[in-house]
N, C-alpha and C positions, 0 to 999 in steps of 0.2 A: 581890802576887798571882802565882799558879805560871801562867806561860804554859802554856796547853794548847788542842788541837785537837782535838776529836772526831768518831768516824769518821760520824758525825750530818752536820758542818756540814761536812765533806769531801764529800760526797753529796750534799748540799744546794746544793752549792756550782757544781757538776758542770750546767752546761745543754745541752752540747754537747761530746763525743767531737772531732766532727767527723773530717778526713781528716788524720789523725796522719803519714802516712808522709813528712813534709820533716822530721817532727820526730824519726824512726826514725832518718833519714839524718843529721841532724846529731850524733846521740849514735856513730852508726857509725864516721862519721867521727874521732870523738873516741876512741871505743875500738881504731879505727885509727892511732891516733897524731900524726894532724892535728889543728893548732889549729884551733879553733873562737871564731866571735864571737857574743856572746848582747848584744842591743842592747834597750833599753826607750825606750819613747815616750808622752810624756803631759804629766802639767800638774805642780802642786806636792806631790801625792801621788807621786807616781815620782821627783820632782825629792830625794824625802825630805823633805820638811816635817813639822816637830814629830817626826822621830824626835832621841834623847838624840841616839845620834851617828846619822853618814854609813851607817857599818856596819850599823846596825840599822833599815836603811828596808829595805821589801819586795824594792826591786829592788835592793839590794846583798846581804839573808838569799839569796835566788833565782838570784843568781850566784855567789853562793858553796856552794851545793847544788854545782853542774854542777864547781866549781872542785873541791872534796870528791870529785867523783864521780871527776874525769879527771882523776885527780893527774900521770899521766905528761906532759901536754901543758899548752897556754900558753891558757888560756881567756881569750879581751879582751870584756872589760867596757866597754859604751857604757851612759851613763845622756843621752839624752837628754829629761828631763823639764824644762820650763820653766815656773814657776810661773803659774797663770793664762792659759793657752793651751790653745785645743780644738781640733778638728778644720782649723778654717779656716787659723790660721797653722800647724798642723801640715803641711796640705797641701802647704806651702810651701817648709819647712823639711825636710821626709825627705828627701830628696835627699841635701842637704850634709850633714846632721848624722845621719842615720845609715844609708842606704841607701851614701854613698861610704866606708864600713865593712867592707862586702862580709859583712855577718852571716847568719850560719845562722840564728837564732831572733830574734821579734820579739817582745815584748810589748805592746799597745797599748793603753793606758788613758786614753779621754777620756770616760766617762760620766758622769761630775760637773761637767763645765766645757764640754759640749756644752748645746745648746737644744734645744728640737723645734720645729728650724723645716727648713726646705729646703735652706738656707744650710749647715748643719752637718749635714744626712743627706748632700748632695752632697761635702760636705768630705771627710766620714770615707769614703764609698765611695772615694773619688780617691784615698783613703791606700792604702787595700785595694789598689786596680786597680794603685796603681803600682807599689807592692812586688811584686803578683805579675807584673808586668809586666816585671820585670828576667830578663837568660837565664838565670841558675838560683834562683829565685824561695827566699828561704829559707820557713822556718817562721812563720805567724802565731798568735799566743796572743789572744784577748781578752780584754781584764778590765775586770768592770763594778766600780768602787765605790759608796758609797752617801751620801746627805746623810744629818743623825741621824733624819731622818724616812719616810727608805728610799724614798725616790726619785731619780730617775734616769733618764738616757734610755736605759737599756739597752734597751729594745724596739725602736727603731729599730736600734739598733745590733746586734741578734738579728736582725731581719728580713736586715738586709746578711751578717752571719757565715751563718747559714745559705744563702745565696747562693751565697757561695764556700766551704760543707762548713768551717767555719774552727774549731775547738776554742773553747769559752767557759768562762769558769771565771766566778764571780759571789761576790764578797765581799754584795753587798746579800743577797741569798738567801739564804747560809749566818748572816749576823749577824742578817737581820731575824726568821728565824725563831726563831731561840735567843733574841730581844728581846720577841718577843709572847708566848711561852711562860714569859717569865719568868725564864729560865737565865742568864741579861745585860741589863746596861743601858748603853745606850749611853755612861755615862761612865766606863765602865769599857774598851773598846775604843779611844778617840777624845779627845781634847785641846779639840777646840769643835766648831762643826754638821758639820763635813766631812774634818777631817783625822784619821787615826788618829795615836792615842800606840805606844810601843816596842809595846804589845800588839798595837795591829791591825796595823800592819807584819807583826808577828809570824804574825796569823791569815793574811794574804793570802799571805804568803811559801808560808805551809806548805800551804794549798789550793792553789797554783800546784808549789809542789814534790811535792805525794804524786802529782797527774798526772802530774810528771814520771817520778816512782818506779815508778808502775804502769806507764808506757810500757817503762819502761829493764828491768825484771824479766821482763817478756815480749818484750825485744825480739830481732828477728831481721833479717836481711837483707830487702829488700822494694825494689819496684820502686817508684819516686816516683811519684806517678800524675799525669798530664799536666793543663794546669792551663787550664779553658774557661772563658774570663769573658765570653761573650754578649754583651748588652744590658743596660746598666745599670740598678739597679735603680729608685736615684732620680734619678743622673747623676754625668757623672766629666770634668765640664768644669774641673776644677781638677789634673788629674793629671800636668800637664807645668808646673803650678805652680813660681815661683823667687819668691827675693826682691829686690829693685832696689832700689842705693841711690848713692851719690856714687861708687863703685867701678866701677860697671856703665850710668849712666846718665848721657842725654844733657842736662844743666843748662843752660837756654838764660841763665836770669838768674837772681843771689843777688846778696842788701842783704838786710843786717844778722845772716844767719842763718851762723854758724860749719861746715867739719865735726866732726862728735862722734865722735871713733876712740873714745872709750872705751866710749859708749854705756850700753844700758840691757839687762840679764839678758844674753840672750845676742847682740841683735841690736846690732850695732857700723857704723860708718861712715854711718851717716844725717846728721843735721843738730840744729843746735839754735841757740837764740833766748833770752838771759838778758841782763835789763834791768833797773836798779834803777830807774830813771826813766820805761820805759815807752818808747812809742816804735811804730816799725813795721819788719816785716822780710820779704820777698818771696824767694819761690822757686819759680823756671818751669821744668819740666820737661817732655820729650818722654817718653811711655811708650807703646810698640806692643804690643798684648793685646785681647784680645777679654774680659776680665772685670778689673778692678782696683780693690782694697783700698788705702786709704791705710792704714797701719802707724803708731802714734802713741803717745806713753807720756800715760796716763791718771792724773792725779794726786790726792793730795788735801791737796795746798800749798793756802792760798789764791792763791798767786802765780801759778796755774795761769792760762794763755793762752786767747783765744778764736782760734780760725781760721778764717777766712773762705778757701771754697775752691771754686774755678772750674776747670770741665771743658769744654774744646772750645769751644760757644758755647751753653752750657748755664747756667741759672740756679745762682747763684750759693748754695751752701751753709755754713753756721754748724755748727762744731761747736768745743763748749765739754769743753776739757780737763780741767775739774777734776771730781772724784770727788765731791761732795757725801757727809758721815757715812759714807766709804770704809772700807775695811777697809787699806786700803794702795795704791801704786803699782803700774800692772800696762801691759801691752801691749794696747792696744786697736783693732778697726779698724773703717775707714769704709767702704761700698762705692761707688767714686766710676763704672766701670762694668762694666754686665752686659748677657752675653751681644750685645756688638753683634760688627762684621764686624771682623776684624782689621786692624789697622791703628794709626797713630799719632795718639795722643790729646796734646794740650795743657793740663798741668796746673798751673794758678797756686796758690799759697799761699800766704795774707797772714796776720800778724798783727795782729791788730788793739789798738790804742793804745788802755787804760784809763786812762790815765795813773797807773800804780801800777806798781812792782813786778812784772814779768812773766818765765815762762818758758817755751819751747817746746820741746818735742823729736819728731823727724819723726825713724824708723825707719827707713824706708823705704817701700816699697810692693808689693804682693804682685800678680804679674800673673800670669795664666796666658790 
């Protein structure tokens, strides 16, 4: 099939302009002869899943537009997409993995691996607020993608971009309309319910680049317009968000549970729990925050662990690691507390003895 874009599902695509001029200044800059960073954030669609190669996932076509564009200068390339992660470990994670970057342009794409719940409107605004929250706030892009059924939380996630004037570009829009009309079928874009094949990379790349191209054809010198982020719209109590882990925190007691330098995707230095016999393994931690997520890998071994997990002097909760008829291994989190007074909380983790075969892996924990 001949990859192709038309200027239909580029239109189509298009939800929001919004306030262009960080994204003037970064091409300025570039045509000034300063390096520039164009950084991406998202789940396993940005991370490139089911593209043939690396090269041909959206945000590498996308960074190689800009790299094309500004051949005299040194365009760096951040892909920070991590397979099956939305808004909430996002939160967590911009900081270190792409805001200490120091990037010009963001792209942020968590409409397919968000919910509609409060938890992940508050998540995704705290990404918004923080990025523009830094002294020279770069460029934010949004990108909605789609399941094969053309859903997605992009509304809430419009309601927020519209907030802060943020440019929206929408693959659901441009592909669902070409899909009810008949012009595509979704297995012709897409590999299974959610991930594009080289083709939709292809599509999304090129809706996110002809924006680019219309910007750059008219662009001119312009003053950054100052950047008022009010009152939030659903809340942005995650925005000073970190991650915490045997690096960073204070371990009052560990039995039986190892540290894990190697770790899981991209989170490293947590802990882990692997027993052929079964067994029990305890780990007490002090963590000072006023909201915290346990961080945990979600499995679909059978050999997956139960954990039994105590807060402060709080009833004790059960959460079972294994993924039942999973699609695979992924990052998942617990919320152990919200919204109290900051301060230091006391958090036990036990493993609990099936007597089988068990394993455990603790991430870390996400505190803000």
């Amino acid at each position: 099939m001949e990859f192709k874009v038309t200027t239909d599902m580029i239109n189509n695509s298009l939800v929001s302009k919004g306030d262009i001029s960080r994204i003037e200044k970064a091409m300025n800059k570039a045509k000034n002869g300063q390096d520039i960073t164009i950084a991406f954030l998202g789940g396993s669609i940005t991370q490139g899943c089911n593209a043939t190669k690396f090269e041909d996932c959206y945000a590498s076509r996308t960074y190689k537009w800009f790299k094309d564009k500004f051949k005299n200068i040194n365009v760096k390339y951040v892909n920070a997409g991590v397979g099956a992660t939305g808004s909430i470990i996002g939160a967590h994670r911009v900081e270190k993995q792409v805001l200490s970057q120091n990037p010009d342009i963001v792209f942020i794409d968590f409409a397919v691996n968000d919910k509609d719940s409060i938890y992940d409107k508050v998540a995704y605004e705290s990404i918004i607020r923080r990025i523009l929250s830094v002294e020279n706030p770069p460029a934010i892009i949004e990108v909605f993608m789609s399941n094969f059924d053309g859903s997605n939380v992009q509304p809430q996630q419009i309601e927020i971009g519209k907030k802060y004037n943020l440019p929206m570009i929408s693959f659901r829009n441009s592909i669902y309309t070409e899909i009810i009309t008949n012009r595509l079928k979704w297995q012709d874009v897409a590999s299974d319910e959610v991930h594009p094949n080289d083709y939709g990379h292809f599509i999304i790349s090129k809706l996110l680049t002809a924006f680019m191209e219309d910007i750059y054809k008219n662009l001119k010198e312009v003053k950054v317009n100052k950047i008022e982020l009010g009152q939030p719209l659903f809340g942005d109590k995650y925005t000073c968000g970190i991650i915490m882990n045997n690096n960073n925190l204070d371990v009052k007691k560990i039995s039986g549970f190892s540290v894990d330098n190697e770790g899981f995707q991209v989170f490293k230095d947590g802990w882990k729990f692997i027993s052929e016999t079964g067994g029990e393994a305890n780990l007490s931690v002090n963590v000072e925050g006023k909201n915290i997520f346990l961080l945990y890998k979600k499995t679909i071994k059978e050999t997956a662990a139960k954990l039994a997990v105590k807060v402060d002097d709080k009833e004790e909760i059960i959460i079972d690691t294994f993924f039942k008829d999973g699609w695979g291994d992924y990052s998942a989190t617990e919320v152990l507390v919200e919204d109290l007074l900051n301060g230091r909380h006391k958090i036990e983790i036990k493993v609990l003895d099936d007597n089988k075969s068990i394993e455990a892996y603790i991430m870390g924990f996400l505190v803000s």
